[in-house]
C-alpha positions in Angstrom: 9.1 30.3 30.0 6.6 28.4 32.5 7.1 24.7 32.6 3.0 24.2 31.4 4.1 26.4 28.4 7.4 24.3 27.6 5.1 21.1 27.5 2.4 22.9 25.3 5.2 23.4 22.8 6.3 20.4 22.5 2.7 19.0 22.7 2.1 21.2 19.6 5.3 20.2 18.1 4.4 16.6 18.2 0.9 16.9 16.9 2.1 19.1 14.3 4.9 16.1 13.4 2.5 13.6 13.7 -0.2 15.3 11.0 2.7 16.4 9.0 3.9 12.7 8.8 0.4 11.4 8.1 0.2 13.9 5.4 3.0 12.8 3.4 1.8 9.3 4.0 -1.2 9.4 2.3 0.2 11.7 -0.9 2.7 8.6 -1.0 -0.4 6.3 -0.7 -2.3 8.1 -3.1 0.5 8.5 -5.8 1.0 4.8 -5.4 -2.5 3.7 -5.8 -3.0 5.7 -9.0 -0.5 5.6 -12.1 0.0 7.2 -15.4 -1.5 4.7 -18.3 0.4 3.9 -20.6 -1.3 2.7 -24.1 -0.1 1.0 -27.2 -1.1 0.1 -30.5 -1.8 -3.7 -31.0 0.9 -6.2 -32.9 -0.1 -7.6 -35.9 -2.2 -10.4 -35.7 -3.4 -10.0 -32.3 -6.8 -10.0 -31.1 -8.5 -7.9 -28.5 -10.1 -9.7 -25.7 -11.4 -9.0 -22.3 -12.8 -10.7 -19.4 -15.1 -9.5 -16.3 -13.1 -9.4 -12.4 -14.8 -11.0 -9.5 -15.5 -7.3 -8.8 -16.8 -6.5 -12.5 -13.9 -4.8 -13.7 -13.7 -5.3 -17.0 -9.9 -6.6 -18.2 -8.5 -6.5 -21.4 -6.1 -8.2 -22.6 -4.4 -9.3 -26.2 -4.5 -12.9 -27.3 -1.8 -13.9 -30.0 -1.8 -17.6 -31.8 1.5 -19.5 -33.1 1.6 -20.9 -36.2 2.5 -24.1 -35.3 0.7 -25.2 -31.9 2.0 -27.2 -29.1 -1.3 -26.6 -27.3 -0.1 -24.7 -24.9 -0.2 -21.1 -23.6 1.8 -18.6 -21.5 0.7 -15.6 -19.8 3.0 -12.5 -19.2 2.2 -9.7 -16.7 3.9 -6.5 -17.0 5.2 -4.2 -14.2 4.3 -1.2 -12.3 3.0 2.0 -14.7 3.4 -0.2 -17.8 0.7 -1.9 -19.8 0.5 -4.6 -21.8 2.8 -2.9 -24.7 5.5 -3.1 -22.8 5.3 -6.8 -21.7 4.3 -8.0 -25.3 7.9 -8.6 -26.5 8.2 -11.4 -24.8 6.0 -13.2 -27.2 7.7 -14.0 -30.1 10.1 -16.1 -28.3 6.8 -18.1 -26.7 4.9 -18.3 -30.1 8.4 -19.5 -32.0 7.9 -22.6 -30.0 4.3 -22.9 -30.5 2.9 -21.8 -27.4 -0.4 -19.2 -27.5 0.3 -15.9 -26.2 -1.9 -13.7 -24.1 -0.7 -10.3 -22.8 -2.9 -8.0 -20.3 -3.3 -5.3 -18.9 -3.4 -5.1 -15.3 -6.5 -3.4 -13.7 -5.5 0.7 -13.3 -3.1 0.0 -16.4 -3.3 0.2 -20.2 -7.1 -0.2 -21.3 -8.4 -2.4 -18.3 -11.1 -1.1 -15.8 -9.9 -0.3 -12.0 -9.6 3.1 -10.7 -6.3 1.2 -7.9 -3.3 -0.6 -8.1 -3.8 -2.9 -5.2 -0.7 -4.9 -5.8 -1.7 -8.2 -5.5 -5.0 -7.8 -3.2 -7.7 -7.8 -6.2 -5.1 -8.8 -8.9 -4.2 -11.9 -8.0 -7.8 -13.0 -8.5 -7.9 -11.4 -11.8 -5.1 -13.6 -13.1 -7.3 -16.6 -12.1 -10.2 -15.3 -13.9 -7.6 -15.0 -17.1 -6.3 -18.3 -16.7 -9.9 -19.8 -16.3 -9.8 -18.0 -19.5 -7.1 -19.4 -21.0 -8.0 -22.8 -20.1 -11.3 -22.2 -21.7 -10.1 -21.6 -25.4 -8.1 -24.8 -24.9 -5.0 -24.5 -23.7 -3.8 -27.3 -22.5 -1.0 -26.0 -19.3 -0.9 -22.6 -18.6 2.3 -21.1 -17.8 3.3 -17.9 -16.8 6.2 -15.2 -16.8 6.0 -12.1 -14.5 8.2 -8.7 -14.6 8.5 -6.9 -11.2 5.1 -6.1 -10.1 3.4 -8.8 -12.2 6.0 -11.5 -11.1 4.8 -10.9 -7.2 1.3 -10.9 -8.3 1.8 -14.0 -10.6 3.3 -15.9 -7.1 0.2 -14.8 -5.5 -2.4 -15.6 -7.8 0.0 -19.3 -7.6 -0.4 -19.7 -3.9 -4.4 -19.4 -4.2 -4.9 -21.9 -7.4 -2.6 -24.7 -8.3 -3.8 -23.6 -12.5 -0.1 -23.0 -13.6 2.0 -25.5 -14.8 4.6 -23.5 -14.1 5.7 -19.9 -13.9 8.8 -17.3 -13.8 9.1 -14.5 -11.5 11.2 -11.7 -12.8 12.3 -8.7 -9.9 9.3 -9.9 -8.0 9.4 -8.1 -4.2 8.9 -10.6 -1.5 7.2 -8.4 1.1 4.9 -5.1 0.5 5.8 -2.9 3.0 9.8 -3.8 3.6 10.2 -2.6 -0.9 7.8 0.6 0.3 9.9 1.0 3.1 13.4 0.7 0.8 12.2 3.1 -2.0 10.7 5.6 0.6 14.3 5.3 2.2 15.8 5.7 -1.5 14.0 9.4 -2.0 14.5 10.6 1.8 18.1 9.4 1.8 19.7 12.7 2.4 18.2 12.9 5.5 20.9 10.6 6.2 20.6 9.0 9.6 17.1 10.0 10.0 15.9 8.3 6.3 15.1 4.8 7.6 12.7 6.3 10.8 11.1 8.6 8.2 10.3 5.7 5.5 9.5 3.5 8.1 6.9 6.2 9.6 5.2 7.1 6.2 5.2 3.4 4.8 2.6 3.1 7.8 1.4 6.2 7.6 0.5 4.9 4.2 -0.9 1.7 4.6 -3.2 3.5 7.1 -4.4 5.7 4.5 -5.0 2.6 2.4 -6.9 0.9 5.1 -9.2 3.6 6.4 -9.9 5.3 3.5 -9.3 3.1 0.6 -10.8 -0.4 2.2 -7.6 -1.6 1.1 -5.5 -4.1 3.7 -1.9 -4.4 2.4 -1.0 -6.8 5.4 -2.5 -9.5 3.3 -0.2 -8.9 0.4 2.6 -11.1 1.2 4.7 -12.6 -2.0 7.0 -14.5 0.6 4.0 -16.2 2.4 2.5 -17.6 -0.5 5.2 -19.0 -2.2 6.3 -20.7 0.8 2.4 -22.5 0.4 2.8 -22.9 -3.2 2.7 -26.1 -5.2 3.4 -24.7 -8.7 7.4 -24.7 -9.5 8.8 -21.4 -9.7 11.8 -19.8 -11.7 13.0 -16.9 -9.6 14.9 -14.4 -11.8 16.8 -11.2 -10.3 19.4 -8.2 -12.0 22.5 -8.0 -9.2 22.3 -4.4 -10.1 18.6 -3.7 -9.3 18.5 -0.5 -7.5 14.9 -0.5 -7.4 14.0 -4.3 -5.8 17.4 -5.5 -4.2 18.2 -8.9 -5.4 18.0 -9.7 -1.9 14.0 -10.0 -2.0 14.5 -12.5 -4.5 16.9 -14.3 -2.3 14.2 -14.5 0.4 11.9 -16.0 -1.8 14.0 -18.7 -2.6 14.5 -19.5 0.6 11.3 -20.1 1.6 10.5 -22.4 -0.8 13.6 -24.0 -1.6 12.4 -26.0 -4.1 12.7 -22.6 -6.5 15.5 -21.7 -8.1 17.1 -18.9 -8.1 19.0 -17.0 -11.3 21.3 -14.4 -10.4 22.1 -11.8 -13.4 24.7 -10.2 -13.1 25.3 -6.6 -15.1 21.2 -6.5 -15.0 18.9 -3.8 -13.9 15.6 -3.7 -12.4 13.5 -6.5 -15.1 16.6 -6.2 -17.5 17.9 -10.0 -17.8 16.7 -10.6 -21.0 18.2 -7.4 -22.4 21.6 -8.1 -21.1 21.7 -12.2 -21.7 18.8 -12.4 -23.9 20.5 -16.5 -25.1 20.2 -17.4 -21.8 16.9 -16.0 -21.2 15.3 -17.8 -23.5 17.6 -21.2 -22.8 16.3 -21.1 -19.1 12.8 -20.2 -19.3 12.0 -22.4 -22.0 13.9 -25.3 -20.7 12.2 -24.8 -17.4 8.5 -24.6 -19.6 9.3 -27.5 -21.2 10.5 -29.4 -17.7 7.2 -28.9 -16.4 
């Protein structure tokens, strides 16, 4: 074999990689951007509301009212592929102390407009419009308690608008691309010593995708960066057994705003502190609520 033909081998070998590699990038981008919904039939007492996104999505959302009022209110934002239903257990420990519930659903979950999950870009702006909301039927502070997904976008939406009293951040991931980069490396992890190159490659293959085709630029989504700039007090909550966001994110997010503490549950999954010390759960968010 001629040396040209060597080097048009490998030429072709490294284009064909390359495409191969962008590929798989954006059916990772596209599977990420675009989740199952997940629906749910209302609790009792609940009312359906909705509100219009800076980019007229239309949100909706359910609104629920204690008995007893303290005049305040508490938002809770669900995770990743859930929906308000799943995020909406949270409130009978809030409304036992008299604060007003509301539970939505994120845009591309549950009932709310939004063909994308754009993990903080567009979201973060939505929970401003909801807290405007809020603020609007009367509520006096708004607070606000995040699971995974919702607890990075609830540290955004914190860093843009000092409008929460205070908030807790359950699982939250500090930095897009390094928990795109860990799960990546989770599912390509038997190709042992080449897994971390690989996630590394299609993470940015990824965010590429986004970028050029999508209009979406996830270098701007940085949980770590705005809680550093962020006035409003934070509870950071994290499972020691969390195999899907390392308590380690958490951990960096404390640190750069040290003012934030930091629970460490130990026993508990991904968002699964208040199933396995629900006593305490309630002890330290309300107490840290009630601080504020």
């Amino acid at each position: 074999m001629t040396w040209s033909k060597k080097v048009g081998i490998m030429l072709a070998v490294s284009v064909g990689g390359a495409l191969c590699l962008v590929g798989v990038g954006a059916v990772f981008c596209a599977a990420t951007l675009r989740v199952p919904r997940r629906m749910g039939a209302p609790p009792r007492n609940a009312a359906d509301v909705d509100v219009i996104a800076k980019d007229n999505v239309r949100l909706k959302g359910w609104w629920l009212q204690p008995g007893a009022p303290n005049g305040n209110c508490v938002m809770v934002l669900h995770g990743i592929a859930d929906s308000r239903s799943g995020s909406v257990g949270f409130a009978p420990m809030f409304l036992a102390q008299g604060y007003a519930v509301l539970v939505p659903d994120s845009r591309a979950h549950g009932e709310s407009g939004g063909a994308l999950v754009t993990y903080g870009l567009l979201e973060r702006y939505d929970v401003l419009v909801w807290a405007h909301w809020m603020k609007s039927e009367g509520c006096h502070k708004v607070y606000g308690l995040g699971e995974s997904l919702g607890a990075s976008v609830l540290i955004q939406a914190a860093a843009l608008e000092p409008i929460f009293t205070a908030i807790v951040a359950e699982c939250p991931y500090a930095d897009l691309r390094e928990i795109a980069e860990y799960r990546m490396w989770q599912v390509a992890s038997s190709l042992r010593f080449l897994a971390a190159p690989f996630a590394k490659a299609v993470v940015a293959s990824g965010m590429l995708y986004a970028n050029l085709v999508e209009w979406l630029d996830f270098r701007q989504v940085s949980p770590l960066k705005s809680i550093a700039i962020t006035s409003t007090p934070t509870l950071l909550i994290h499972g020691l057994e969390d195999s899907r966001t390392p308590p380690s994110q958490s951990q960096k997010l404390a640190a750069a705003n040290t003012g934030n503490p930091l629970w460490l549950v130990p026993e508990a999954n991904h968002a699964g502190a208040s199933a396995v010390a629900p006593e305490e759960f309630n002890r330290r968010v309300s107490n840290w609520f009630a601080g504020h």
